[in-house]
KOLLUM-445504 format. One record per residue: residue number from 1; x, z, y of N, C-alpha, C in turn. Coordinates in steps of 0.2 Angstrom, whole numbers, m for minus. Atoms other than C-alpha are relative to their C-alpha. Example, Ala and Ser with C-alpha at 12.3 -4.5 7.8 and 13.67 -1.06 7.14 Angstrom:
2
(r 1 (4 0 m6) (62 39 m22) (4 0 6))
(r 2 (m4 m1 m6) (68 36 m5) (m4 3 5))
END
This chain:
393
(r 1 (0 m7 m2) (13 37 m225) (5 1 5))
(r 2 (m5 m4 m7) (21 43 m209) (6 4 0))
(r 3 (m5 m4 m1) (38 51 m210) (4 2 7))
(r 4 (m3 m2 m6) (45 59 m195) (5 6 0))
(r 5 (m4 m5 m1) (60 70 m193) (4 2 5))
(r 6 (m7 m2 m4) (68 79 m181) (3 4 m2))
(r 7 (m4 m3 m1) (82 86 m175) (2 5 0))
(r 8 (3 m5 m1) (77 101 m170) (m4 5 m1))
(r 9 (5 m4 3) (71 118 m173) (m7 3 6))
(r 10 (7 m4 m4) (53 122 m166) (0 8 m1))
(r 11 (4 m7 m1) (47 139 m163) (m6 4 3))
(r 12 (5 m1 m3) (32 147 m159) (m1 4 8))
(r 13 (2 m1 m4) (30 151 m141) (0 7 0))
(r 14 (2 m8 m1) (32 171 m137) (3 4 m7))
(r 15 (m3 m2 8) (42 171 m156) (7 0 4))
(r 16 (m8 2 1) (61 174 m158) (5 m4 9))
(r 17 (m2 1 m7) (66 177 m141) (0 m5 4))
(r 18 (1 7 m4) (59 163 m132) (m1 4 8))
(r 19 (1 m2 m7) (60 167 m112) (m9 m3 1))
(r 20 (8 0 m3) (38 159 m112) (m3 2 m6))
(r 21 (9 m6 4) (22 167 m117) (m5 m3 3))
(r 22 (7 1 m2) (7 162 m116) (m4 5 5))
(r 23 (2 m8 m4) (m2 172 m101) (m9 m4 0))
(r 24 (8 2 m3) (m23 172 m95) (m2 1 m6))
(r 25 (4 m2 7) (m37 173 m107) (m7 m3 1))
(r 26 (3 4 0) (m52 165 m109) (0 m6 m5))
(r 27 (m1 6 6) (m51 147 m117) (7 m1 0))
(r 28 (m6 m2 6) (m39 146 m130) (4 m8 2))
(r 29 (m1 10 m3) (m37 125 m124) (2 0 5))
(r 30 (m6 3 m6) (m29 127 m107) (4 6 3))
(r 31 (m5 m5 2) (m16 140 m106) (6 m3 7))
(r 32 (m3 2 m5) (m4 142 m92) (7 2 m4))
(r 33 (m7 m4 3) (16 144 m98) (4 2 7))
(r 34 (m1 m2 m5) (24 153 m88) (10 5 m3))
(r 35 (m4 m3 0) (42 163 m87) (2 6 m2))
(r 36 (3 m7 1) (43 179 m92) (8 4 2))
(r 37 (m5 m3 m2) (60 184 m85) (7 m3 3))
(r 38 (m5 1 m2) (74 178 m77) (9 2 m3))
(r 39 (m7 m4 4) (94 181 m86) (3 m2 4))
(r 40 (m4 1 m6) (107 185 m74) (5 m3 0))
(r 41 (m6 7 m1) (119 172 m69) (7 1 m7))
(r 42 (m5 m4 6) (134 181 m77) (m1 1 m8))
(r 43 (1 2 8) (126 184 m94) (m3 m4 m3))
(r 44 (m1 8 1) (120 167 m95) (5 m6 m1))
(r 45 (m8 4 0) (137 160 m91) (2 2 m4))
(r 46 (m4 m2 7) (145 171 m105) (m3 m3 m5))
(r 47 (3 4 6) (130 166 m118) (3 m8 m1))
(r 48 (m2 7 2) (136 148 m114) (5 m1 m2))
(r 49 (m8 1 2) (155 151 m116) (0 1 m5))
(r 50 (0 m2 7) (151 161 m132) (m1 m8 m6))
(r 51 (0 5 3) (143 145 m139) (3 m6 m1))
(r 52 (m6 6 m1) (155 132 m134) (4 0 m1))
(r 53 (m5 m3 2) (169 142 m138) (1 m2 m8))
(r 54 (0 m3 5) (165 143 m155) (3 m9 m4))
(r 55 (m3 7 1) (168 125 m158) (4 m6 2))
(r 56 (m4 6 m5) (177 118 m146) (7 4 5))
(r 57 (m7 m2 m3) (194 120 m137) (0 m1 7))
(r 58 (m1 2 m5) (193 120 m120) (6 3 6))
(r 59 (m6 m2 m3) (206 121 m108) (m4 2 10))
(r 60 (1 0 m4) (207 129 m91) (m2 m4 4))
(r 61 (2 5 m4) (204 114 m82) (m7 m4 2))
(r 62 (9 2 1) (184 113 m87) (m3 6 2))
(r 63 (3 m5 m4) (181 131 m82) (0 3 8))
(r 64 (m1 m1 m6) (175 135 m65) (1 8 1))
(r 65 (m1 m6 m2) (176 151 m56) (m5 6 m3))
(r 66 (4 m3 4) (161 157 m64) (1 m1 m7))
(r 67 (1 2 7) (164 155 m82) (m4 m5 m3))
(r 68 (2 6 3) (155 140 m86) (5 m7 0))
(r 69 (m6 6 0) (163 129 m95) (m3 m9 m1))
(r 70 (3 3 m4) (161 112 m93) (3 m7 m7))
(r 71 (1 6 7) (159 97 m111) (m4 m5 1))
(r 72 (6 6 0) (149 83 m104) (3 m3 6))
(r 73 (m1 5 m6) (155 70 m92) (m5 m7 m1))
(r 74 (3 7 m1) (145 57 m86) (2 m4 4))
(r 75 (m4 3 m3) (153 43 m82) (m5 m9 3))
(r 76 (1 5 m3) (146 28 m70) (4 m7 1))
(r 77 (m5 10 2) (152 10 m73) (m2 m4 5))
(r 78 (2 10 m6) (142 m3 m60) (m2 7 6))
(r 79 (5 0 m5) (134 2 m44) (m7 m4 m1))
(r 80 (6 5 0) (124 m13 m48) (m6 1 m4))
(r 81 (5 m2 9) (106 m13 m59) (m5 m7 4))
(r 82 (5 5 1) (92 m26 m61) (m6 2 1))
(r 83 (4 m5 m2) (80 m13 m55) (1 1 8))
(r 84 (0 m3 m7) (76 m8 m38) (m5 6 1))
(r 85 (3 m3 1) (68 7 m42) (m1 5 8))
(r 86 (2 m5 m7) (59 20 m27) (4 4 0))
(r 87 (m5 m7 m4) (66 36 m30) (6 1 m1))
(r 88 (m8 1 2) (85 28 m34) (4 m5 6))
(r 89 (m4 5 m5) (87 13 m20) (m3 m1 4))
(r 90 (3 0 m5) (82 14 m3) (m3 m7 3))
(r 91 (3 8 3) (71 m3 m1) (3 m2 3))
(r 92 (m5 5 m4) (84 m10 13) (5 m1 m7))
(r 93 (m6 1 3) (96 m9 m3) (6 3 3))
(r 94 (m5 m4 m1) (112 m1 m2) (9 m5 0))
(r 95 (m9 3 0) (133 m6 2) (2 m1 m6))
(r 96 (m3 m1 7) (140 m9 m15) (6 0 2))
(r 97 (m7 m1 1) (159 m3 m17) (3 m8 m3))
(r 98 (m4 4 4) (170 m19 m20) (4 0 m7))
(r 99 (m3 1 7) (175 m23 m35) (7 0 m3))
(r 100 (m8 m3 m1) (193 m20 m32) (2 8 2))
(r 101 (m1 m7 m3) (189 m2 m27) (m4 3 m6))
(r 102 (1 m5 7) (180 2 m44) (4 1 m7))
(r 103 (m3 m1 6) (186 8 m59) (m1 m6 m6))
(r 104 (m2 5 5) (195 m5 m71) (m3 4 m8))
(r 105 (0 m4 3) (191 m2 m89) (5 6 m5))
(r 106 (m9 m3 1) (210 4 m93) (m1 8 4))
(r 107 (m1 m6 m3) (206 17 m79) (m4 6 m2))
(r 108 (5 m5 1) (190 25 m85) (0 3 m6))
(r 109 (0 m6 3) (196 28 m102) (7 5 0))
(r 110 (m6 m5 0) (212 33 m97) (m1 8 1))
(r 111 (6 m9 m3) (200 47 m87) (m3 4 m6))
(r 112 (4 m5 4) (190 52 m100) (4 2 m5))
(r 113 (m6 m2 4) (205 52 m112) (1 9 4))
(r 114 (m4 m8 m3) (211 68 m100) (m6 3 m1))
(r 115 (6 m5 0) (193 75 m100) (m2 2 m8))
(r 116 (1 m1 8) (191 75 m120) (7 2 m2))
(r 117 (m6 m5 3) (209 81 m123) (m1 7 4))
(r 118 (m1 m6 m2) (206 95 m111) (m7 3 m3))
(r 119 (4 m2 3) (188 98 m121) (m7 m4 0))
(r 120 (7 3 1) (173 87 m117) (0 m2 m5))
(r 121 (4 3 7) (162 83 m132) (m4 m4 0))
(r 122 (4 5 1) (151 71 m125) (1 m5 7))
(r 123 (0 4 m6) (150 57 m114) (m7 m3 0))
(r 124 (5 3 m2) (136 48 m105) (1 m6 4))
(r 125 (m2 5 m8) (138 32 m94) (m7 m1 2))
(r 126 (9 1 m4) (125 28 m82) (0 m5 3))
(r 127 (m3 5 m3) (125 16 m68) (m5 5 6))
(r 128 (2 7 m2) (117 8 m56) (m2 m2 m9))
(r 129 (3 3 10) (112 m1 m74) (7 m3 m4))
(r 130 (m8 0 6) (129 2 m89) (m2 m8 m1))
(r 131 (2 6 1) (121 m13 m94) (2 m7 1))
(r 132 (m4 6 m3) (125 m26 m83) (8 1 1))
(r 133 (m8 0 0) (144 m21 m86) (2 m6 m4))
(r 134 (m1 5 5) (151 m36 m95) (6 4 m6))
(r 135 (m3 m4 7) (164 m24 m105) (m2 4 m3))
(r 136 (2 m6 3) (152 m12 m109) (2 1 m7))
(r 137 (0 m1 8) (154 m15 m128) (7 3 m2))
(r 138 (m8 m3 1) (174 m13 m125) (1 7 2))
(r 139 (0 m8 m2) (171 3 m115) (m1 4 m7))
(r 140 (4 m4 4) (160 10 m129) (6 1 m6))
(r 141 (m4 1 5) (172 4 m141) (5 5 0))
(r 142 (m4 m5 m2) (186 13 m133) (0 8 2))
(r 143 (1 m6 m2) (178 27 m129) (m2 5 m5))
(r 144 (2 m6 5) (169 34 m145) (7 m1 m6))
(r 145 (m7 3 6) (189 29 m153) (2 7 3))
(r 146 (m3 m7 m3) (193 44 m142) (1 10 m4))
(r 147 (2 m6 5) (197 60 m154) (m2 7 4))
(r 148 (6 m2 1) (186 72 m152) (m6 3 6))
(r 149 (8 1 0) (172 67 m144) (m6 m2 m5))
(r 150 (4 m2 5) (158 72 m153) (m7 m6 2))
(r 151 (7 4 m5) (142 61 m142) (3 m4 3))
(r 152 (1 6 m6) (143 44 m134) (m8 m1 1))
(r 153 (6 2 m3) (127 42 m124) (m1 m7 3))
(r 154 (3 3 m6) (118 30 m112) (m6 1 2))
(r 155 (8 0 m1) (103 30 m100) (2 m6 2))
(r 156 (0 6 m3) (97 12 m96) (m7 0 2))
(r 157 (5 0 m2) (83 7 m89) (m4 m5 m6))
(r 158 (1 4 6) (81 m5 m104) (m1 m7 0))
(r 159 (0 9 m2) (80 m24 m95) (2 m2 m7))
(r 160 (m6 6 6) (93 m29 m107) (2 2 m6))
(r 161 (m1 m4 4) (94 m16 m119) (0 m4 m8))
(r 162 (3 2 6) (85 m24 m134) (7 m5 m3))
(r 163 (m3 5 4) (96 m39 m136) (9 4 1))
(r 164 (m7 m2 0) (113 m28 m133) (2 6 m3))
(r 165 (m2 m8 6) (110 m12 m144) (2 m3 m8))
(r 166 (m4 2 7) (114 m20 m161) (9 3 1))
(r 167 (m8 1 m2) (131 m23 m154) (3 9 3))
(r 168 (1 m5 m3) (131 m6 m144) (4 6 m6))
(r 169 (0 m3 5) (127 3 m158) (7 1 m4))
(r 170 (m8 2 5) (142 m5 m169) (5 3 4))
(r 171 (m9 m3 m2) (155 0 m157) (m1 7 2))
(r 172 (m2 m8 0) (150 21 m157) (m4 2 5))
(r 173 (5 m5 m6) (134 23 m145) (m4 4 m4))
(r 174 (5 m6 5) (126 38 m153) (m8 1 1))
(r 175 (8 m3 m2) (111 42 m142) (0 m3 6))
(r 176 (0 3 m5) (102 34 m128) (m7 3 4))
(r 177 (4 m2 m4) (90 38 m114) (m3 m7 3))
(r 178 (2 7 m4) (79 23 m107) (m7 2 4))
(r 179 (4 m1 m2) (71 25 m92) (m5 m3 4))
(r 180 (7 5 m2) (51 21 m89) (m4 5 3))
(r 181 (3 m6 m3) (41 29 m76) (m9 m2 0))
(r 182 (6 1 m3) (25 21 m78) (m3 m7 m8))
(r 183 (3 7 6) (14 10 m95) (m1 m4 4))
(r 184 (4 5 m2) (5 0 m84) (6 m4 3))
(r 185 (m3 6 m2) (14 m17 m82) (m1 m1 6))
(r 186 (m3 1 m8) (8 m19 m62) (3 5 3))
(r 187 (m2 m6 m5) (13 m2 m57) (6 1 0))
(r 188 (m10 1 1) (31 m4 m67) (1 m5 8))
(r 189 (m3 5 m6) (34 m20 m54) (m3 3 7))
(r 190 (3 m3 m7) (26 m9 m38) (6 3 0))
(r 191 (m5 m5 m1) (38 5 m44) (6 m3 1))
(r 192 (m8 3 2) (56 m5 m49) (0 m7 5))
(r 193 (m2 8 m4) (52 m22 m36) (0 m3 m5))
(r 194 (m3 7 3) (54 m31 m50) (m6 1 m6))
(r 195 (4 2 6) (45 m37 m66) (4 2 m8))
(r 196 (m4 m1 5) (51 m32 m84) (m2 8 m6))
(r 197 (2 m4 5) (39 m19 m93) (0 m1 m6))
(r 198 (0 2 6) (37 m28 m106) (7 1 m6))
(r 199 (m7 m1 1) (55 m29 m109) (3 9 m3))
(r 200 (m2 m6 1) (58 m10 m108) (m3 3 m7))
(r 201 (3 m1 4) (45 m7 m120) (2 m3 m5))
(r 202 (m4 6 7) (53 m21 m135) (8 6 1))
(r 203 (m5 m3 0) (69 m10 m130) (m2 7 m5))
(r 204 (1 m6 7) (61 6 m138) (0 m1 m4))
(r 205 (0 3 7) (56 m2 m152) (5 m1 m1))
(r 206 (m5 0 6) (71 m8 m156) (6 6 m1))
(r 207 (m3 m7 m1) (79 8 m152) (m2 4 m7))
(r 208 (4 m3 5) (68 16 m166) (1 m5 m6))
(r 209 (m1 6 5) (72 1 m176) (5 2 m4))
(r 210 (m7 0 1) (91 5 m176) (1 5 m1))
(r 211 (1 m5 4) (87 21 m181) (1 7 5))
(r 212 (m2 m7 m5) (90 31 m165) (m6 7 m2))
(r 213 (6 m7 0) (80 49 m166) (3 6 0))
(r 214 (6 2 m4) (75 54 m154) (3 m6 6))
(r 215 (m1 7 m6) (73 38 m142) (m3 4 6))
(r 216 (1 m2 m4) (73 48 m126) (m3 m4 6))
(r 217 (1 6 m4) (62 40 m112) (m1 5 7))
(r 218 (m1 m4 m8) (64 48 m94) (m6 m4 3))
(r 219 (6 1 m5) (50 49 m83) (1 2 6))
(r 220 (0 m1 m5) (51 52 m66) (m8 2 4))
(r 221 (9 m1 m4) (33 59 m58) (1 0 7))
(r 222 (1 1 m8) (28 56 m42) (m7 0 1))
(r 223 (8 m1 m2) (12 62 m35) (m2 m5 3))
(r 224 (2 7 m2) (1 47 m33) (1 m3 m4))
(r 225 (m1 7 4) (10 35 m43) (m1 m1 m7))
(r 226 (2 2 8) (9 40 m60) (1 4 m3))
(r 227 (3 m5 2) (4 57 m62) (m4 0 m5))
(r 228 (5 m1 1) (m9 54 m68) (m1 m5 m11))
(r 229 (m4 4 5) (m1 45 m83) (4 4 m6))
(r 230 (m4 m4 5) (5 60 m92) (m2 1 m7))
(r 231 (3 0 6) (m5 62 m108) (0 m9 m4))
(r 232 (m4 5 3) (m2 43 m109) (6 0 m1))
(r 233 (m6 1 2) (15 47 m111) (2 4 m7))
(r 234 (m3 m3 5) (15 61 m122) (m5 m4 m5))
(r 235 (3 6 5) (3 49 m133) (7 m4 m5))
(r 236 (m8 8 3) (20 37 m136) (3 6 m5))
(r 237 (m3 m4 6) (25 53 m146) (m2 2 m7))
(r 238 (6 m2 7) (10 56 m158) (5 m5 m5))
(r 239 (m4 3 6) (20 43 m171) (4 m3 2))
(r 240 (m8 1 2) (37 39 m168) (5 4 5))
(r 241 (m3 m8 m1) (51 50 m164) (2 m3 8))
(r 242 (m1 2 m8) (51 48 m145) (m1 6 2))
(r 243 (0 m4 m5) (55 62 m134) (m1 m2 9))
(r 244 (0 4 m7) (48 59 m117) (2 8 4))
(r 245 (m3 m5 m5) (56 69 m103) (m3 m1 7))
(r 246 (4 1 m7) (46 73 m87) (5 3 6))
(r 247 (m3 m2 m6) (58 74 m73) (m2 3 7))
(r 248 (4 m2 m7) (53 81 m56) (5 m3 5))
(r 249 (m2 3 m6) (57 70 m41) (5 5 4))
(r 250 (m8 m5 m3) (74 75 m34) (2 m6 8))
(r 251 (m1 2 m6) (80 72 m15) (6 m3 m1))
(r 252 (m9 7 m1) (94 57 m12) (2 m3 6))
(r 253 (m2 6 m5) (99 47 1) (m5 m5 2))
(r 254 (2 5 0) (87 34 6) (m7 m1 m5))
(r 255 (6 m1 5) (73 39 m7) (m6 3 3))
(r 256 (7 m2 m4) (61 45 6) (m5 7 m5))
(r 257 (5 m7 3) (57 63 m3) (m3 3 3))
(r 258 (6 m4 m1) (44 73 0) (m3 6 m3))
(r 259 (3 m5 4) (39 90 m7) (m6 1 m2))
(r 260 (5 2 1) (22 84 m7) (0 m6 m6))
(r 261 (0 5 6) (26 70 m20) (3 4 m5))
(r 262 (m4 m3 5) (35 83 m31) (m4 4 m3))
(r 263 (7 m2 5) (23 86 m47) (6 7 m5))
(r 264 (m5 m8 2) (30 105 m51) (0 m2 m9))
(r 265 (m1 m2 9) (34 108 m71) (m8 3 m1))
(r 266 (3 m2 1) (20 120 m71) (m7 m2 0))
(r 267 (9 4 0) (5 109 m66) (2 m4 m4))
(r 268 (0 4 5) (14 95 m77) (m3 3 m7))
(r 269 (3 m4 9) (13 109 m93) (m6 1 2))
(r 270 (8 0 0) (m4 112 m87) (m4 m5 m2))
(r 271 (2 8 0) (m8 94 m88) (0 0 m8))
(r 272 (m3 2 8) (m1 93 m108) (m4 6 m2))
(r 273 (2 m5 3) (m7 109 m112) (m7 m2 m1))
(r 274 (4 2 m1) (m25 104 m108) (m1 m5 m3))
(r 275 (2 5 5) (m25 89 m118) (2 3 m8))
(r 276 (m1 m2 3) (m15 96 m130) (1 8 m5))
(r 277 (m3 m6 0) (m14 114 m132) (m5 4 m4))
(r 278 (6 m2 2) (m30 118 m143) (5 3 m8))
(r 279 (m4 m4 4) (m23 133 m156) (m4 m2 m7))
(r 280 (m2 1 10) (m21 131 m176) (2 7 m2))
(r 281 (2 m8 5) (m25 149 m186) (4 3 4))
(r 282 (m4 m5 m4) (m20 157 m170) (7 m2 2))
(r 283 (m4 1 m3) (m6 149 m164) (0 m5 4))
(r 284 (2 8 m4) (m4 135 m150) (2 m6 m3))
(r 285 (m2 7 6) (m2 117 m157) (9 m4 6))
(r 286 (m5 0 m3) (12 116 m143) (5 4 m1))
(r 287 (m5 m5 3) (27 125 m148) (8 0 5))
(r 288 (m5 0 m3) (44 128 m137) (7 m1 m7))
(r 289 (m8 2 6) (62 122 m146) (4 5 3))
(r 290 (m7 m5 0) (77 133 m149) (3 m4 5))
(r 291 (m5 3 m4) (86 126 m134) (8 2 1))
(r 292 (m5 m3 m3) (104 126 m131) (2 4 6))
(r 293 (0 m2 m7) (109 137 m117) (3 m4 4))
(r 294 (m2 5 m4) (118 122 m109) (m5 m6 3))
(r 295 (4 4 m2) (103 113 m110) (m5 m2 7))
(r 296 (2 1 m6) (94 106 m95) (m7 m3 m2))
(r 297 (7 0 1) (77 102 m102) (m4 7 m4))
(r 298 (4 m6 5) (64 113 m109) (m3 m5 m4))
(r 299 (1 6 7) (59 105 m125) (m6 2 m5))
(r 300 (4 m2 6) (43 107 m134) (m3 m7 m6))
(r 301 (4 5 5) (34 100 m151) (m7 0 0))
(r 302 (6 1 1) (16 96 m153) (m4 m1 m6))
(r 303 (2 0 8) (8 100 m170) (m3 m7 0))
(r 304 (3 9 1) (5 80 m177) (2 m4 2))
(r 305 (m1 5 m4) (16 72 m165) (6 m2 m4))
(r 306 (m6 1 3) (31 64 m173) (6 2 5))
(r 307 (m6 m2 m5) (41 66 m156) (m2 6 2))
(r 308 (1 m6 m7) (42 78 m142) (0 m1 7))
(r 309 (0 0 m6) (39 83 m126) (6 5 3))
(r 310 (m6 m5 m2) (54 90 m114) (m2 m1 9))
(r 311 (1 2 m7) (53 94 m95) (6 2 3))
(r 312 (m8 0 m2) (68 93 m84) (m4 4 8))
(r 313 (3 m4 m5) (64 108 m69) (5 1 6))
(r 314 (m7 m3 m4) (78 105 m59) (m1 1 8))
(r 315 (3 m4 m7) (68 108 m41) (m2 7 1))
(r 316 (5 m7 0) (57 122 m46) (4 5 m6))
(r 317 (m2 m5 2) (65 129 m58) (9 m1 m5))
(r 318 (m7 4 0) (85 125 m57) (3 7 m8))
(r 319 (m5 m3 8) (97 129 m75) (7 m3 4))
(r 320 (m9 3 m3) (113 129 m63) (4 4 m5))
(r 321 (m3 m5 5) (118 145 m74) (2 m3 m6))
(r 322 (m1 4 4) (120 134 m90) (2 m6 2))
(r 323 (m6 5 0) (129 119 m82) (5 m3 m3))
(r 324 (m7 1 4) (142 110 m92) (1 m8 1))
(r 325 (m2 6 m1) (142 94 m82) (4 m5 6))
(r 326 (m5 2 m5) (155 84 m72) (m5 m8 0))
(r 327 (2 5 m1) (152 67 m64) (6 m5 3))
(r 328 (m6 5 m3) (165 52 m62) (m5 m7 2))
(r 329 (5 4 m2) (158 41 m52) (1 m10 0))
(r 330 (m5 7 2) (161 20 m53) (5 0 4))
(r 331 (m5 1 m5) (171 20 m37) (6 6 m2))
(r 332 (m7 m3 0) (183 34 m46) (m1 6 3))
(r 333 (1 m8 m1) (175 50 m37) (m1 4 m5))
(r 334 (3 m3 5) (172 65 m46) (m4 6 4))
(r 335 (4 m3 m2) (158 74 m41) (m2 6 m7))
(r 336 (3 m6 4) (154 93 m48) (m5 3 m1))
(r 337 (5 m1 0) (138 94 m45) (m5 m7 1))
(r 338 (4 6 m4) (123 81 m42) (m5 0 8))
(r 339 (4 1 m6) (118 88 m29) (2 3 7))
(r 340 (m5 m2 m7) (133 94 m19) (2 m8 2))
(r 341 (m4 7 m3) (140 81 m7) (5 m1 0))
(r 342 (m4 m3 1) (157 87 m13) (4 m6 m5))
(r 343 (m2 6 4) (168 72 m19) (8 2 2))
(r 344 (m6 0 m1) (186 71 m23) (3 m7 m3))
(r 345 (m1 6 3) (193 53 m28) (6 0 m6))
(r 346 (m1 m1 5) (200 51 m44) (9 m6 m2))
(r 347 (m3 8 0) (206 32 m43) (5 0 5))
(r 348 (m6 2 m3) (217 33 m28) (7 4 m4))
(r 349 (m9 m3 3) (233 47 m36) (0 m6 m7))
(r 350 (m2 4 5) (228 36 m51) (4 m5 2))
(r 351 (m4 5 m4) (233 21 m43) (8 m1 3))
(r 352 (m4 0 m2) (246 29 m34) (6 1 m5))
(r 353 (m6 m1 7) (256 33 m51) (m1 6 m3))
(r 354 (1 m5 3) (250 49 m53) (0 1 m9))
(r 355 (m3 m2 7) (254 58 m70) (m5 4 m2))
(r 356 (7 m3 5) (240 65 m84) (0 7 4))
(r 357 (0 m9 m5) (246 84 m74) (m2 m1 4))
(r 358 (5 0 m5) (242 79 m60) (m7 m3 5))
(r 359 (6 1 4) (227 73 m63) (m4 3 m2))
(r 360 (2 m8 5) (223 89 m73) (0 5 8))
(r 361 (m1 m5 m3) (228 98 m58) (m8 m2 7))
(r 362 (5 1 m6) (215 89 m46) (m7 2 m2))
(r 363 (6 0 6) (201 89 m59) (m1 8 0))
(r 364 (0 m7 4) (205 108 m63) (m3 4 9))
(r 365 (2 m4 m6) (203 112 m43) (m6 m2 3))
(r 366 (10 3 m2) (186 103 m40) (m4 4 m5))
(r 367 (1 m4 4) (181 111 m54) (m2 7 3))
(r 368 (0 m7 m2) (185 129 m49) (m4 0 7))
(r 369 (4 m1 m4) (176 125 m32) (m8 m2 0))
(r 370 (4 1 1) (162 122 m39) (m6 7 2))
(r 371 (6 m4 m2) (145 132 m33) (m4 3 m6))
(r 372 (5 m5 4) (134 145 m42) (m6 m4 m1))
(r 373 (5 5 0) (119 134 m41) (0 m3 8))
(r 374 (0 6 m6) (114 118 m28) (m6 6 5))
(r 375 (2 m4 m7) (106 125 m12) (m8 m1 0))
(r 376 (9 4 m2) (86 120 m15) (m1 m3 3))
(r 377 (1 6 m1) (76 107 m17) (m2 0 11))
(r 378 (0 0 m8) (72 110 3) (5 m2 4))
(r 379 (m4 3 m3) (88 109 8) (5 m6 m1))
(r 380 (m2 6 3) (96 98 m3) (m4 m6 4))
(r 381 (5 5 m3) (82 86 5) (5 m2 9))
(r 382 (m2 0 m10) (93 90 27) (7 m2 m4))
(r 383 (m6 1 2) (110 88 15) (1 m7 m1))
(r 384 (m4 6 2) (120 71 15) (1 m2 m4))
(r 385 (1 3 8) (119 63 m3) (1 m6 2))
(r 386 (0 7 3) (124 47 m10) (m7 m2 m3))
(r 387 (6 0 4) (109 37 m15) (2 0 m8))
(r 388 (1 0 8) (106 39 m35) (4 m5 m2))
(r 389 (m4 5 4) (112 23 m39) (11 0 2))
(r 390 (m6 m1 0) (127 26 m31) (4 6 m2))
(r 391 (m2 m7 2) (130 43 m39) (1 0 m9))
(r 392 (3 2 6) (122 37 m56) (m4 5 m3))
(r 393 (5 m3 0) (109 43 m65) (2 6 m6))
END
């Protein structure tokens, strides 16, 4: 018999204060969701502080000028990855920072040490690929030893996953993110230059194995490429607990975007709806999740599926208002947004001798210059950005 359990509480669509409703009329089978109001910045930003607050300590140094306070850092270890993916690395490939110019392990938890005593609760590393770090497992180690952080994350694309999460897991990785934008084995090696589907896939499974739940797997869409591949994706949820996440194609550095290749949130949920969206004694078999207000996907469940589906709407439909994420980058910047081009370096006062304060105080001033939301995906597209992998994911 099939057990499945999630984490999370579902709710019905148009119940218990959900911002969507079902709208139109006619067939009950494909249904458009839609927004039903917008909340304004400010009483957004307060709903977040209110819930952060209530469990956590945070120091001025996390809150920007708007009131959002800021529990999640993500922190990038290589530039490097085993992947040459489209919409992360321009196909000339990209400068890699010397290896003398990135952050040591000593430096990165020293960092996050200042970032979890002043209040963060979770961490992420990313890359280029965490993966190919050779001290990844002493990072992790060192990192989920840090009192209190509440989440060690990772995204990996999964090359190497399989044979490194046992180990992973033992030294305090909580939850991970592995990303595949494509089943079909030729089209993964079209997308990423390289060969290694097989691979990713043996990573979920042992992901699920290990008892992750939910085993997040990012999708990236691309009109043309692998659209057309959505309801194979939510398929992978029907029985076991996999959350697949439909991102929508974000503008970078050497990624060649296109607003024509940017598959919107709306036509994706029409896409899922449409397969799935056929109502049970009157309600839809899709259902919206209580999300956190910090949260950056929209997250639903599917009656019978043991996972779920979540869409990340960060061109068409930006969650800057609920923010609560910094970025330290391998080479030691710290970037406040991912899609401002706004860097302040981390590594050189370290270096220089600087003190936990002052440290505190540069961190605290990036912070506060932090913007209300990113300028649109339009302009964001004429704006100077690091390519992806140099940023991390």
């Amino acid at each position: 018999m099939r057990r499945c359990y999630s984490k999370f509480t579902a709710y019905h669509l148009g119940f218990k204060n959900s911002n969507f409703l079902l709208v139109g009329s006619g067939s009950v089978t494909r249904r458009t969701i839609a927004t039903t109001s917008e909340r304004s910045f400010s009483n957004y930003a307060a709903q977040v502080g209110q819930s952060q607050t209530k469990d956590n300590t945070v120091s001025d140094m996390l809150i920007d000028s708007f009131g959002r306070l800021h529990t999640y850092l993500r922190i990038s270890l290589t530039e490097r990855c085993n992947l040459r993916c489209q919409y992360c690395m321009p196909s000339e490939g990209v400068e890699l920072t010397p290896n003398s110019d990135l952050l040591s392990q000593s430096e990165i938890v020293r960092l996050a040490g200042l970032f979890v005593s002043a209040g963060v609760n979770k961490i992420r590393l990313t890359g280029g690929e965490p993966t190919v770090r050779k001290d990844i497992e002493e990072i992790c180690m060192q990192l989920s030893s840090l009192k209190g952080l509440k989440n060690l994350a990772i995204t990996t694309n999964g090359i190497t996953l399989a044979r490194k999460l046992p180990k992973l897991q033992e030294c305090g990785l909580d939850s991970l993110n592995i990303s595949l934008d494509t089943l079909v084995p030729a089209k993964f090696e079209f997308l990423t230059r390289r060969k290694g589907h097989d691979r990713v896939m043996k990573s979920i499974d042992t992901a699920i194995e290990l008892g992750y739940n939910p085993v997040k797997v990012n999708c990236v869409l691309m009109r043309g490429l692998n659209d057309d591949e959505i309801c194979d994706f939510v398929d992978l949820t029907r029985d076991k607990p996999i959350n697949v996440r439909f991102i929508e194609f974000m503008p970078f550095d050497g990624n060649v975007w296109n607003v024509k290749k940017l598959v919107p949130y709306a036509e994706v949920m029409d896409k899922v709806v449409s397969c799935y969206g056929k109502q049970v004694k009157g309600f839809p078999s899709i259902k919206r999740m209580q999300d956190h207000p910090t949260e950056t996907a929209k997250n639903f469940t599917i009656d019978g599926h043991c996972g779920s589906v979540s869409f990340i709407t960060s061109m068409t439909e930006h969650f800057c208002a609920g923010c609560n994420r910094l970025r330290l980058l391998a080479d030691g910047n710290f970037k406040v947004c991912l899609f401002g081009p706004s860097e302040v370096s981390l590594r050189d006062p370290l270096r220089s001798g600087a003190d936990d304060e002052a440290l505190r105080e540069i961190i605290g001033a990036a912070v506060k210059r932090k913007k209300a939301a990113h300028a649109g995906m339009l302009d964001i597209a004429k704006t100077a950005n690091r390519p992806m992998i140099h940023i991390g994911g």
